[in-house]
N, CA, C and O atoms as a MOPAC input file, in Angstrom:
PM7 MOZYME 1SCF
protein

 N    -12.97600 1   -22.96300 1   -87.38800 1
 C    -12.91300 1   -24.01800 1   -86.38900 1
 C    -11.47000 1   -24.30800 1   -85.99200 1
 O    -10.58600 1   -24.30900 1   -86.84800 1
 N    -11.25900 1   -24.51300 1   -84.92100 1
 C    -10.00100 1   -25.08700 1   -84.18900 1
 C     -9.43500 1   -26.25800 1   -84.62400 1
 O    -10.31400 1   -27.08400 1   -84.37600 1
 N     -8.55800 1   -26.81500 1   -85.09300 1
 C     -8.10000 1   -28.59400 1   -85.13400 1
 C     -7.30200 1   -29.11800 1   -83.90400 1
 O     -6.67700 1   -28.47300 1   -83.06100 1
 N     -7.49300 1   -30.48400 1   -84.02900 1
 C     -6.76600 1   -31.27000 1   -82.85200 1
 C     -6.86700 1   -32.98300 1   -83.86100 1
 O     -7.34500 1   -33.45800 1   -84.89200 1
 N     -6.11600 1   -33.31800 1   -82.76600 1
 C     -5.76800 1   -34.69000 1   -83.33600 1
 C     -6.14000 1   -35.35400 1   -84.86900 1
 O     -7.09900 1   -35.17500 1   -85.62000 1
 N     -5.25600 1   -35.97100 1   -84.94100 1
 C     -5.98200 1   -36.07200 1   -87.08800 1
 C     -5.47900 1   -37.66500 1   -87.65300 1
 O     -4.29200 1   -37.97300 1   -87.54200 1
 N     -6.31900 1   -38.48100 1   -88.16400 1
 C     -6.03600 1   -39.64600 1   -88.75000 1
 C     -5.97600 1   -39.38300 1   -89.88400 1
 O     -6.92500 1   -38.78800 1   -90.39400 1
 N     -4.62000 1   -39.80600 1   -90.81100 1
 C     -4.65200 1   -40.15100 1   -92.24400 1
 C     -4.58400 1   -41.00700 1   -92.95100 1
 O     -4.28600 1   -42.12200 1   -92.52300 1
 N     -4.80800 1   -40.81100 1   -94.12600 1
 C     -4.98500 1   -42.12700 1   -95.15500 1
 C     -4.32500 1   -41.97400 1   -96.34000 1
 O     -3.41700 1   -41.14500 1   -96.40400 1
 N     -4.68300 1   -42.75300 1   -97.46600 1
 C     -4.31200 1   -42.76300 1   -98.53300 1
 C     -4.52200 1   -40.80900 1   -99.24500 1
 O     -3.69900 1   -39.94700 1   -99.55300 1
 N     -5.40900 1   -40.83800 1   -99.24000 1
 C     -6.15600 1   -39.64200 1   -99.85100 1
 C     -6.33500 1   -38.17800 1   -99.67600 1
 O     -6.61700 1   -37.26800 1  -100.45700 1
 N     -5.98300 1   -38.26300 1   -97.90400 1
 C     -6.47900 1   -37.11900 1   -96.95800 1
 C     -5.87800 1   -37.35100 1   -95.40600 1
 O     -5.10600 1   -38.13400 1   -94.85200 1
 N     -6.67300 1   -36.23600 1   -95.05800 1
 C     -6.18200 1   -36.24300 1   -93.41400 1
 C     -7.78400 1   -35.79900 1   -92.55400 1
 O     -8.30900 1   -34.71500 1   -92.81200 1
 N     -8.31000 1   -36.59900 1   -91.72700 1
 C     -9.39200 1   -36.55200 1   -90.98300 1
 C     -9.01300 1   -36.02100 1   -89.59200 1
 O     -8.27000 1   -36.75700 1   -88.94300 1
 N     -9.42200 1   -34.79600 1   -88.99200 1
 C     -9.20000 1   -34.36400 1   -87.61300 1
 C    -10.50300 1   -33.75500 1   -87.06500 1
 O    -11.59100 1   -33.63400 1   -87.62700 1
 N    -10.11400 1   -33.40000 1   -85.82000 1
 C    -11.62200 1   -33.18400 1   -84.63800 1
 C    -11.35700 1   -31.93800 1   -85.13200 1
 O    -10.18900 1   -31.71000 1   -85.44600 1
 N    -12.22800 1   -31.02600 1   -85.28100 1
 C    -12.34100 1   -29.20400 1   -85.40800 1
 C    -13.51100 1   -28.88700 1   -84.46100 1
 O    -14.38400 1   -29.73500 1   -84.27800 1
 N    -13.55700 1   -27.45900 1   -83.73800 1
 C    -14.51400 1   -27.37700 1   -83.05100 1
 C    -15.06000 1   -25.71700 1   -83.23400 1
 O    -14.42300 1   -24.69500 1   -82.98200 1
 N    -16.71300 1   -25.87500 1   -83.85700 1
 C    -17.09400 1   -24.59700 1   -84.36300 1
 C    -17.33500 1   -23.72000 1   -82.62000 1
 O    -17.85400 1   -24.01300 1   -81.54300 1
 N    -16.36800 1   -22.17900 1   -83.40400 1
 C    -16.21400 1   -21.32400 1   -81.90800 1
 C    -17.53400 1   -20.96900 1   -81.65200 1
 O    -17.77100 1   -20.77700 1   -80.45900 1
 N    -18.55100 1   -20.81200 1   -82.49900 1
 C    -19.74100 1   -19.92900 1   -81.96000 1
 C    -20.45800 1   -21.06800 1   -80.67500 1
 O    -20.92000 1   -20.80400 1   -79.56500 1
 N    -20.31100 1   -22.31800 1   -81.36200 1
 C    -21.74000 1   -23.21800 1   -80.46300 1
 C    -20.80400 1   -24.05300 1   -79.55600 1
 O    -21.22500 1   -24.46700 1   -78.47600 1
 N    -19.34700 1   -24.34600 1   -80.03800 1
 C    -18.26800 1   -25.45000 1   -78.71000 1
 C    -18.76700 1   -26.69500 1   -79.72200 1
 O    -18.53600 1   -27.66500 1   -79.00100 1
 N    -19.17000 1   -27.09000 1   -80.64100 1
 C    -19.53400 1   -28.40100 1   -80.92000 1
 C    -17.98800 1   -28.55500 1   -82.25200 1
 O    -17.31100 1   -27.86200 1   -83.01200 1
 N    -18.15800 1   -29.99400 1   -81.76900 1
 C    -17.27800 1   -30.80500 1   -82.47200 1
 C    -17.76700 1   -31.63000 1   -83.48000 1
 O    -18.82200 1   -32.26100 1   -83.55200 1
 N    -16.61900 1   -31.50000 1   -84.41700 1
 C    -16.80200 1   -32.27100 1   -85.80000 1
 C    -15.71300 1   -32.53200 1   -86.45100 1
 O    -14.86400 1   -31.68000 1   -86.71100 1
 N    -15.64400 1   -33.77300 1   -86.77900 1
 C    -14.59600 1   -34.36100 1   -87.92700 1
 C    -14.86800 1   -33.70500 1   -89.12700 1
 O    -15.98000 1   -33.66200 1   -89.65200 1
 N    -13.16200 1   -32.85100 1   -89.84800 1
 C    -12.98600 1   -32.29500 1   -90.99300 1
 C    -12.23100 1   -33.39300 1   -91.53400 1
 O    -11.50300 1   -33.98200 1   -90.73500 1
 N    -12.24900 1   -33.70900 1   -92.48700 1
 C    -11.99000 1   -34.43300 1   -93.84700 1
 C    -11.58100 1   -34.10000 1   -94.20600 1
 O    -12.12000 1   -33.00300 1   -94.06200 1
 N    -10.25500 1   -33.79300 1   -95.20400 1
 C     -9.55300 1   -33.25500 1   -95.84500 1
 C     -8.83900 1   -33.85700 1   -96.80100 1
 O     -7.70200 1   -34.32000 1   -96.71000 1
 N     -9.88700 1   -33.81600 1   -98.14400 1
 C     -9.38300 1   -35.08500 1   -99.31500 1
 C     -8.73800 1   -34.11100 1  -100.36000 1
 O     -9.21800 1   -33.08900 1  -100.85000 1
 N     -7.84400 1   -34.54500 1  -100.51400 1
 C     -6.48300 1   -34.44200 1  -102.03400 1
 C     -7.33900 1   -34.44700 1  -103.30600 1
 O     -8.05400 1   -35.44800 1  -103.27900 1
 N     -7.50600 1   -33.84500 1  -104.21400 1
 C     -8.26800 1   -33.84400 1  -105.35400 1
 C     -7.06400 1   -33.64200 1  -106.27200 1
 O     -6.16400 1   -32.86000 1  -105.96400 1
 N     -7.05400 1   -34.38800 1  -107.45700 1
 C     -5.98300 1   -34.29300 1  -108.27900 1
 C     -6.47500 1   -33.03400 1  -108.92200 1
 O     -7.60100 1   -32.57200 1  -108.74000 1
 N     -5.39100 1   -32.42100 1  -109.81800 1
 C     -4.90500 1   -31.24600 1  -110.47400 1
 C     -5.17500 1   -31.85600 1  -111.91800 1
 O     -5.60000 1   -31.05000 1  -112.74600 1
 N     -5.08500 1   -32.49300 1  -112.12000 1
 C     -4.94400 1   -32.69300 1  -113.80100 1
 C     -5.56500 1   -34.28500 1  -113.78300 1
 O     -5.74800 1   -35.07000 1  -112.85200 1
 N     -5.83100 1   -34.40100 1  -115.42100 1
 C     -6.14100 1   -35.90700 1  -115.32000 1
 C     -5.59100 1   -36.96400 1  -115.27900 1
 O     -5.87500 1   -37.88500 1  -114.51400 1
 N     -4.94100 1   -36.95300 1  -115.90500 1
 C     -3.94000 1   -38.23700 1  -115.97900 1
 C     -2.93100 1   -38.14500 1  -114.22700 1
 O     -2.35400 1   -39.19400 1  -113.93800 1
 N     -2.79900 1   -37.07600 1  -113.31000 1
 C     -2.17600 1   -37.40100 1  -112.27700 1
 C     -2.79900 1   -38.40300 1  -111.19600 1
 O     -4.02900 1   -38.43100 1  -111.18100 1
 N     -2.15000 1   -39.20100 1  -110.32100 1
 C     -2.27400 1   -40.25400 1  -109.58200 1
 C     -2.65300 1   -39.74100 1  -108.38300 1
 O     -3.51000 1   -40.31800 1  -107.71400 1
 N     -2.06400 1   -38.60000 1  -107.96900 1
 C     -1.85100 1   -38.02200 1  -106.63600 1
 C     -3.49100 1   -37.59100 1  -106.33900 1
 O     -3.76200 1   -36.60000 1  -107.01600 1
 N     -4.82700 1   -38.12500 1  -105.39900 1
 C     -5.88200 1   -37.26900 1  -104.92800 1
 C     -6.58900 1   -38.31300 1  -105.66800 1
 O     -6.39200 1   -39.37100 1  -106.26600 1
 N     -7.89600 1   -37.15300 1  -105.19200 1
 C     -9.09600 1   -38.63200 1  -105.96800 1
 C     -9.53200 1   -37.73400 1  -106.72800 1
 O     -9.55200 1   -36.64400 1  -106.15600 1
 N    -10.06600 1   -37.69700 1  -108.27200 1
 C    -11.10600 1   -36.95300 1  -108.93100 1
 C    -11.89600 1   -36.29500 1  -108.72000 1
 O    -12.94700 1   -36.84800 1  -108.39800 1
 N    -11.89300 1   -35.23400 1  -108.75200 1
 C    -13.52500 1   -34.27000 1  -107.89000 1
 C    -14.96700 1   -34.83600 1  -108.24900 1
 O    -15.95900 1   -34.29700 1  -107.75800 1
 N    -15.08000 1   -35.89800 1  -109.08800 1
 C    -16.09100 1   -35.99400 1  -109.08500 1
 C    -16.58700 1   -37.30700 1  -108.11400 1
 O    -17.67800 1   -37.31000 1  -107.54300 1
 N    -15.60300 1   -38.42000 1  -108.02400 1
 C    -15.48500 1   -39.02400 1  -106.89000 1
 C    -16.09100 1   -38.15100 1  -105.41400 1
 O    -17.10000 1   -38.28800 1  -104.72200 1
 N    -15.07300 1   -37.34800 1  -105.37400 1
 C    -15.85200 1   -36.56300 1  -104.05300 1
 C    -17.14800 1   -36.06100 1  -103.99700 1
 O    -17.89000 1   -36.21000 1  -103.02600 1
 N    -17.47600 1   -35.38700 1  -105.16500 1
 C    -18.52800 1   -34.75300 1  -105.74500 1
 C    -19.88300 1   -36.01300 1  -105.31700 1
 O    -20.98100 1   -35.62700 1  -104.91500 1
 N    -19.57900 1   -37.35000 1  -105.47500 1
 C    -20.51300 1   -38.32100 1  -105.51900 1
 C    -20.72800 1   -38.78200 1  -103.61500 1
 O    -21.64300 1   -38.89500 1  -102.79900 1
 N    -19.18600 1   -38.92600 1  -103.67700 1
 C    -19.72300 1   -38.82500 1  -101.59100 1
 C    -20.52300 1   -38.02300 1  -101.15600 1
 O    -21.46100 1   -38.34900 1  -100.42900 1
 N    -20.26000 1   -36.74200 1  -101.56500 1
 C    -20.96900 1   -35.99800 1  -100.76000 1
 C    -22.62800 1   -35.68100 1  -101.25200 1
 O    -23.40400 1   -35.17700 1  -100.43900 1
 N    -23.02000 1   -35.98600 1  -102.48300 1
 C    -23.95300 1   -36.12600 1  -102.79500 1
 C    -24.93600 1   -37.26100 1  -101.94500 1
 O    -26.03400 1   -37.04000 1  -101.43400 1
 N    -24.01200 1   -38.80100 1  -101.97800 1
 C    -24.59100 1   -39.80900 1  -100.94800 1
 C    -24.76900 1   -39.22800 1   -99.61600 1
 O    -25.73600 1   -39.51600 1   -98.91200 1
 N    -23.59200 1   -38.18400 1   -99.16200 1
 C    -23.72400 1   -38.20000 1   -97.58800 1
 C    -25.01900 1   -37.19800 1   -97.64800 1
 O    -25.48100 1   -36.97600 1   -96.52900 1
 N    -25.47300 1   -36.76300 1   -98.37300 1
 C    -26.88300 1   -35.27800 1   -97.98600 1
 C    -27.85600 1   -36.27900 1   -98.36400 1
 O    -28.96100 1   -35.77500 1   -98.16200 1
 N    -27.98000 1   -37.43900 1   -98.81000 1
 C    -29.00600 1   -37.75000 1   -99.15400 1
 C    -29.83900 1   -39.24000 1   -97.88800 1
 O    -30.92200 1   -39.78400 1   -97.67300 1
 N    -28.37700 1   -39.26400 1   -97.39800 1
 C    -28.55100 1   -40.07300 1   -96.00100 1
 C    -29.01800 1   -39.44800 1   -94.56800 1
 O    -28.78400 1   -38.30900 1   -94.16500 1
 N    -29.83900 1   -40.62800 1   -93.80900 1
 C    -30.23600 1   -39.55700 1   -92.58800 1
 C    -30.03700 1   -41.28700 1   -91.86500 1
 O    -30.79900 1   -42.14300 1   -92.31500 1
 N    -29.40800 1   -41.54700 1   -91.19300 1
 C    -29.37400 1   -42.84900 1   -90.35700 1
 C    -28.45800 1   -42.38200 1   -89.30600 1
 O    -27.54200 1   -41.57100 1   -89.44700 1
 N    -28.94800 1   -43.21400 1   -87.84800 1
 C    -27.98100 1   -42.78600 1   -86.59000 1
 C    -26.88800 1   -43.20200 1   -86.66800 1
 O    -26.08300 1   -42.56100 1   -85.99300 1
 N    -26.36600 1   -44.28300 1   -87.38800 1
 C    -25.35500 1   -45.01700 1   -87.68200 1
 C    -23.82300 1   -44.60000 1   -88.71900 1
 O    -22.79800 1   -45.28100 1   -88.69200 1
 N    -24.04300 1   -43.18000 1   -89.68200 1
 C    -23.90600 1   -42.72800 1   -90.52900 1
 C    -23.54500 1   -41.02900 1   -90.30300 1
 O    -24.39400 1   -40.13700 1   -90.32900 1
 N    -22.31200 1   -40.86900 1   -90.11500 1
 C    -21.98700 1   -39.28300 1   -90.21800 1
 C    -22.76100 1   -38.26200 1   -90.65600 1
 O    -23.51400 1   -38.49600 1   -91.60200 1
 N    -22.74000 1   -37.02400 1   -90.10600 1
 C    -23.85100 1   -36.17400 1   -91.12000 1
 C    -23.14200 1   -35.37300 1   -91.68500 1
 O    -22.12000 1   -35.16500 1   -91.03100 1
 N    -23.21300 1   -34.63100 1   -92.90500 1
 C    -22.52000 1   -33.72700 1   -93.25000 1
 C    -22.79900 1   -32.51600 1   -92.86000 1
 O    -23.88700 1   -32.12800 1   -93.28400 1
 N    -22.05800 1   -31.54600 1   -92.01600 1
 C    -22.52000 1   -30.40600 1   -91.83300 1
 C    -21.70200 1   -29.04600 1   -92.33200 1
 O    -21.72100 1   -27.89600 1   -91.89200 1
 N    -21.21900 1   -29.45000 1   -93.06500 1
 C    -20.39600 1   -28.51700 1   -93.84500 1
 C    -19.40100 1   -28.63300 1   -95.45100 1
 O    -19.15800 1   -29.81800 1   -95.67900 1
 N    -18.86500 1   -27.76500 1   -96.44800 1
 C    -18.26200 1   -28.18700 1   -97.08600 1
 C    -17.04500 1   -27.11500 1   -97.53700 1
 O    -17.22500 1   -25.89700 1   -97.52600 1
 N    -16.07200 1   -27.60300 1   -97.84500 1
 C    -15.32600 1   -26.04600 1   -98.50700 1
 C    -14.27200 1   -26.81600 1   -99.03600 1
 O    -13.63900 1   -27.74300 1   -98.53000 1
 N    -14.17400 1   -26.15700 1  -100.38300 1
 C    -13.23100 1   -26.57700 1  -101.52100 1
 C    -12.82500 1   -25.39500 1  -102.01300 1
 O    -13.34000 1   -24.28300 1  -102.12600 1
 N    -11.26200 1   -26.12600 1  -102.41900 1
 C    -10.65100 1   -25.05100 1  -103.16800 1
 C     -9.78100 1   -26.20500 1  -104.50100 1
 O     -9.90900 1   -27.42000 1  -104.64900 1
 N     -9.16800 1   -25.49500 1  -105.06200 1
 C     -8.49700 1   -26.30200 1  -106.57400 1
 C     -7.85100 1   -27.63600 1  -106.34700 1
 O     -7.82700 1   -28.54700 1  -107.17400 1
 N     -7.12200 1   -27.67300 1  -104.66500 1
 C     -6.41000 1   -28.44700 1  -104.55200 1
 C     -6.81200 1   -29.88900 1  -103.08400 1
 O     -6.26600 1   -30.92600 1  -102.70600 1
 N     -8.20200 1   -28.99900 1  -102.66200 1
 C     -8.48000 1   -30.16400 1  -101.49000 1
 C     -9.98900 1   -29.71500 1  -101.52500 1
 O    -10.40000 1   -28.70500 1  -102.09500 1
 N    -10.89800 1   -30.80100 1  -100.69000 1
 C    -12.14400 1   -30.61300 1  -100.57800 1
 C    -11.81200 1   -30.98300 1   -99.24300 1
 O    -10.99900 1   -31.81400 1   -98.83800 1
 N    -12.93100 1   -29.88100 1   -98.35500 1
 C    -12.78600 1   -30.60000 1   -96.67500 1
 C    -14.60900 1   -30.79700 1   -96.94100 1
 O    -15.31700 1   -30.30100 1   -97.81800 1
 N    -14.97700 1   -31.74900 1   -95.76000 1
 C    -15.92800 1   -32.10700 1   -95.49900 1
 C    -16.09400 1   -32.13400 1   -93.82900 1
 O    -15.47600 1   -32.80800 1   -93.00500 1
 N    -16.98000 1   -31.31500 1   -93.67600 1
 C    -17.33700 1   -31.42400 1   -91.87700 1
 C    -18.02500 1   -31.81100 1   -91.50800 1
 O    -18.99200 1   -31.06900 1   -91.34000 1
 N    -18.16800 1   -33.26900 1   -91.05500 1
 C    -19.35000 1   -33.94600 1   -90.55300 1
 C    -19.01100 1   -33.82200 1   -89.06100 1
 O    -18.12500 1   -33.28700 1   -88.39500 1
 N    -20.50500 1   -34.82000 1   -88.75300 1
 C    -20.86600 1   -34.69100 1   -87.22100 1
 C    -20.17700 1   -35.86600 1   -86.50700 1
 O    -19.97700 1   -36.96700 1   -87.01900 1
 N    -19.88400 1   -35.54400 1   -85.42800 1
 C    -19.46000 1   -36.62400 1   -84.73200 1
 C    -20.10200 1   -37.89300 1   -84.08300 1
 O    -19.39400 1   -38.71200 1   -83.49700 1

């Protein structure tokens, strides 16, 4: 997917991405997962691990959908719907 414009936070960086096959747009998420335990820097993978568990288990118009996920050691992105 393509990126454009991006809000950040404490944790991460949220931007528009747009999948090439269909033209549709979606906010990627892009949360900091700490490296070790005792470090400060990111949130716990299991923290994330629990969002995204809530976000598949939600279906409301009001409420992002998740339509994607990809992690690696040092970030989890999340691609929801717009």
């Amino acid at each position: 997917p393509s990126l454009s414009s991006h809000h950040s936070g404490h944790f991460g960086v949220v931007r528009r991405c747009r999948e090439r096959g269909t033209g549709t747009f979606y906010a990627a998420k892009f949360v900091k997962t700490r490296r070790c335990w005792g470090s400060r820097l990111g949130l716990e993978r299991a923290q994330v691990e629990r969002e995204v568990a809530i976000l598949r288990q939600l279906n409301h118009p009001n409420i992002m959908r998740l339509h994607d996920l990809f992690a690696s050691r040092a970030e989890v992105v999340l691609v929801l719907e717009l």
